[in-house]
N, C-alpha and C positions, 0 to 999 in steps of 0.2 A: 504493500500500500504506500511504501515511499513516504514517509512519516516523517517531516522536518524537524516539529518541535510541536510539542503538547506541555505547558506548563499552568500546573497551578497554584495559587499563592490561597492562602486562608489566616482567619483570626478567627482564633475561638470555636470554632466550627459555626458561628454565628454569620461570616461574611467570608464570601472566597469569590476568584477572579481568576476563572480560565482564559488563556491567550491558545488559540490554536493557528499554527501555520504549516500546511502543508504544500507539497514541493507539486501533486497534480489533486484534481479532485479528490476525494474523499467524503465516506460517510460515517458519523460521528454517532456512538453509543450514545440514547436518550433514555431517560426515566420517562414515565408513562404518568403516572399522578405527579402534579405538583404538591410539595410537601414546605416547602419556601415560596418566598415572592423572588424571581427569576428574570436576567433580561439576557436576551439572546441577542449582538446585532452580527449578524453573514455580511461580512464587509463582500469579500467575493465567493458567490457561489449560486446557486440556485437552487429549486425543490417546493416541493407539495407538502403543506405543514396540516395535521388537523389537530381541530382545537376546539375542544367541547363541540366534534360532534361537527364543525364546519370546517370546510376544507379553501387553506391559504396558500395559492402559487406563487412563489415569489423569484425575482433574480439580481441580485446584489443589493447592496448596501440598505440591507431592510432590518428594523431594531423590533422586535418582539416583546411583549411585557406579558407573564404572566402569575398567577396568583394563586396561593395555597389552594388545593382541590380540583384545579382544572385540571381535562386530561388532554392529554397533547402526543401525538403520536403522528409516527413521520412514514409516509408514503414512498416519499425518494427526495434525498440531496445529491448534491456533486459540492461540497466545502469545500474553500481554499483558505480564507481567513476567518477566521470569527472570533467572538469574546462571549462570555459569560459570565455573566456578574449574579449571585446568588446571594439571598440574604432572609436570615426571618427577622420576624417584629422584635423582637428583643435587641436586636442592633440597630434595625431604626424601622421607627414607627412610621408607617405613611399614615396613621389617624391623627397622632399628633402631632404630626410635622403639615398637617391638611390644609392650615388658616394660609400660609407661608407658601408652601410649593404648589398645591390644590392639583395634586395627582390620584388623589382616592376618587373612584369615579371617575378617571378622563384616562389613565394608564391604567391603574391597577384597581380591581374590583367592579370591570367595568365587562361586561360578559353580553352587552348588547350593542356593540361597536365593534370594528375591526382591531383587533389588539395588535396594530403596530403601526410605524410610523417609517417615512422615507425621507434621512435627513437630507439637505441641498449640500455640495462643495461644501460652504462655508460652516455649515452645521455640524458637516460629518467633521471638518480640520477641529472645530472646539472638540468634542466627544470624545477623539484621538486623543487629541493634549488634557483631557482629565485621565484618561486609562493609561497614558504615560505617567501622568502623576501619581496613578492610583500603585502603579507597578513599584514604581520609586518611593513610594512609601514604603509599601508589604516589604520594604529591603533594607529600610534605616532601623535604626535600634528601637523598641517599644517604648521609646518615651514620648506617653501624649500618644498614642499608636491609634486608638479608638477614634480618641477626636478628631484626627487629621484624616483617616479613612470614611469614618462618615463624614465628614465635608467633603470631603469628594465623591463620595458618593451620590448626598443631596444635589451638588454642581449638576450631577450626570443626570439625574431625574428631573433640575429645574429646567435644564437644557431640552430634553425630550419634551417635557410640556409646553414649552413654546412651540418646537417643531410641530406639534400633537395641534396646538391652538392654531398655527399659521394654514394649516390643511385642512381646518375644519370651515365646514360654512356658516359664515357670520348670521347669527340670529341673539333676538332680543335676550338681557343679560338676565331678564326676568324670569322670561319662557327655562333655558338652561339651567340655572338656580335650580329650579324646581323640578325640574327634570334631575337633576344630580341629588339632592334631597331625598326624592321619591324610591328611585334605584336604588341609593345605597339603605334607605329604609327597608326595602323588599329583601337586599339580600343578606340585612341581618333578622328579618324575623319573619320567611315565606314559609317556613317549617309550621310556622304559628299560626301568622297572620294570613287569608285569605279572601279577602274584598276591599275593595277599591273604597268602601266607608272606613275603615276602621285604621288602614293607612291616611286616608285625610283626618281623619280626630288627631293623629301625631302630628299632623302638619299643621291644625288650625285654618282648614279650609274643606271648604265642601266640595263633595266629588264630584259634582257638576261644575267645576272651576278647573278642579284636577284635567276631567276631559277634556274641557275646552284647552287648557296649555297644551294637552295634546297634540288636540288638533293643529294649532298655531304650530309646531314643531314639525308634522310630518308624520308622526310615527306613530305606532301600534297603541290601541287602545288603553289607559291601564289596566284593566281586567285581565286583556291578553298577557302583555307586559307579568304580569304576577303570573297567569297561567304559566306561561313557558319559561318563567323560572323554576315550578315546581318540576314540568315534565324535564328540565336541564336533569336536576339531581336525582329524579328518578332515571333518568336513562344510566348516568354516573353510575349510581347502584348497582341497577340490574348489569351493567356488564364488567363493573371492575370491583365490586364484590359478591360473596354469597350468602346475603342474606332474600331471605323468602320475601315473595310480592306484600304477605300480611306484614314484616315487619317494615321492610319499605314505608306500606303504607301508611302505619303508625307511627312511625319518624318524621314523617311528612305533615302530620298532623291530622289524617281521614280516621277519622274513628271506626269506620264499614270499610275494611276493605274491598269488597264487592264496587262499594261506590268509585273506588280509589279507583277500578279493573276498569268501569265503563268509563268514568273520566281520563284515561291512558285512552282506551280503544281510537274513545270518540276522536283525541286530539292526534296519533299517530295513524288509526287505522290497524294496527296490530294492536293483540293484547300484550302485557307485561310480557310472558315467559314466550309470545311467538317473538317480540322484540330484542329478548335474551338469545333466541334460540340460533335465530336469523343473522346478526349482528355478528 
């Protein structure tokens, strides 16, 4: 496979930072569940990435962000450079770091957008010159070691969300707000919560308001929006563990699982275990 160099650097087993270069293509061993918050960017390379379930073609210089629980599996690459930045919350929080960088919900936790981004020349030379620095730290003596790597790290994520913001289509800062609001509310409590009421009492607005920002944005109803979060983590289950349709369904929050079965069918078209069986 003509292997150049594969190096990686770590702290604490909290933050670590693959460099890969290889001499021709190459394809690179992935984990399947995300179990950290992960950023992949393929300086040069191409390949077919899936990602909860939807499938991303990509060909150079494209930075991926993904988030504790997604499954992410690879169809075909051909790698020539890439990096890998890996980290969980304990090294740096993207909720508390939220007010400052505002990447929960636009990078990471964000499971109803394309989770990547295409920086330009100028984007990608910054991105470079942090992962220089980032390397050049992981190599000086541990003094202050933490703080200087999460600074550079935060660099690298404030950098992506502007890329992230420059690509997106400008709409009202009102409409987004609340669309960012609403998401990351579903996907802390969709196990619990199901109806488009009971998320607006969190919010202090009535679901007829909820809709209408909807509307104004373009996109899927909230109802749906919350539906096809829950069918996300049922599919999750049923194929990448073994737990039975009833407990699925009671982790999910359906007290019937029968009700759970028709609500699967209705939204896939397969039941539960033909969806297992199939997949």
């Amino acid at each position: 496979m003509a292997i150049q160099e594969i190096v990686k650097y770590s702290f604490k087993e909290t933050f670590s930072l693959s460099s890969v270069q290889f001499k021709k293509a190459c394809t690179i061993e992935h984990s399947v569940s995300q179990n950290a918050y992960s950023i992949y960017w393929i300086q040069e390379g191409k390949g077919t990435y899936n990602i909860d379930f939807e499938q991303y073609t990509f060909n150079d210089n494209v930075v991926f962000f993904l988030s504790p629980g997604q499954i992410f599996t690879v169809d075909s690459e051909q790698i020539k450079t890439a990096y890998k930045l890996t980290f969980v919350s304990g090294f740096y929080c993207i909720q508390t770091h939220d007010q400052e960088v505002a990447c929960n919900g636009i990078l990471f936790n964000n499971i109803y957008e394309t989770p990547f981004v295409k920086p330009c020349k100028k984007d990608a030379a910054k991105l470079n010159f942090i992962l220089e620095s980032l390397i050049e730290e992981f190599q000086q003596p541990a003094t202050a070691h933490y703080d200087m790597l999460q600074a550079y790290l935060k660099q690298f994520i404030i950098c992506a969300v502007r890329v992230k913001k420059e690509n997106r289509v400008i709409k009202d800062d009102t409409e987004t707000r609340l669309f960012k609001d609403f998401s990351l509310l579903v996907e802390q409590n969709f196990k619990t919560l199901h109806s488009v009421t009971a998320y607006a009492n969190r919010l202090g607005i009535s679901p007829k308001s909820i809709t209408k920002h909807f509307q104004k944005l373009g996109t899927k109803t909230p109802s749906a929006f919350i539906k096809n979060r829950i069918l996300l983590q049922a599919k999750r289950q049923l194929i990448y563990t073994d737990k039975t349709v009833k407990e699925i369904a009671f982790e999910l929050g359906f007290n019937d699982p029968a009700y759970f079965t028709r609500f699967f069918t209705k939204a896939i078209l397969k039941s539960p275990l033909q969806f297992k069986k199939e997949y």
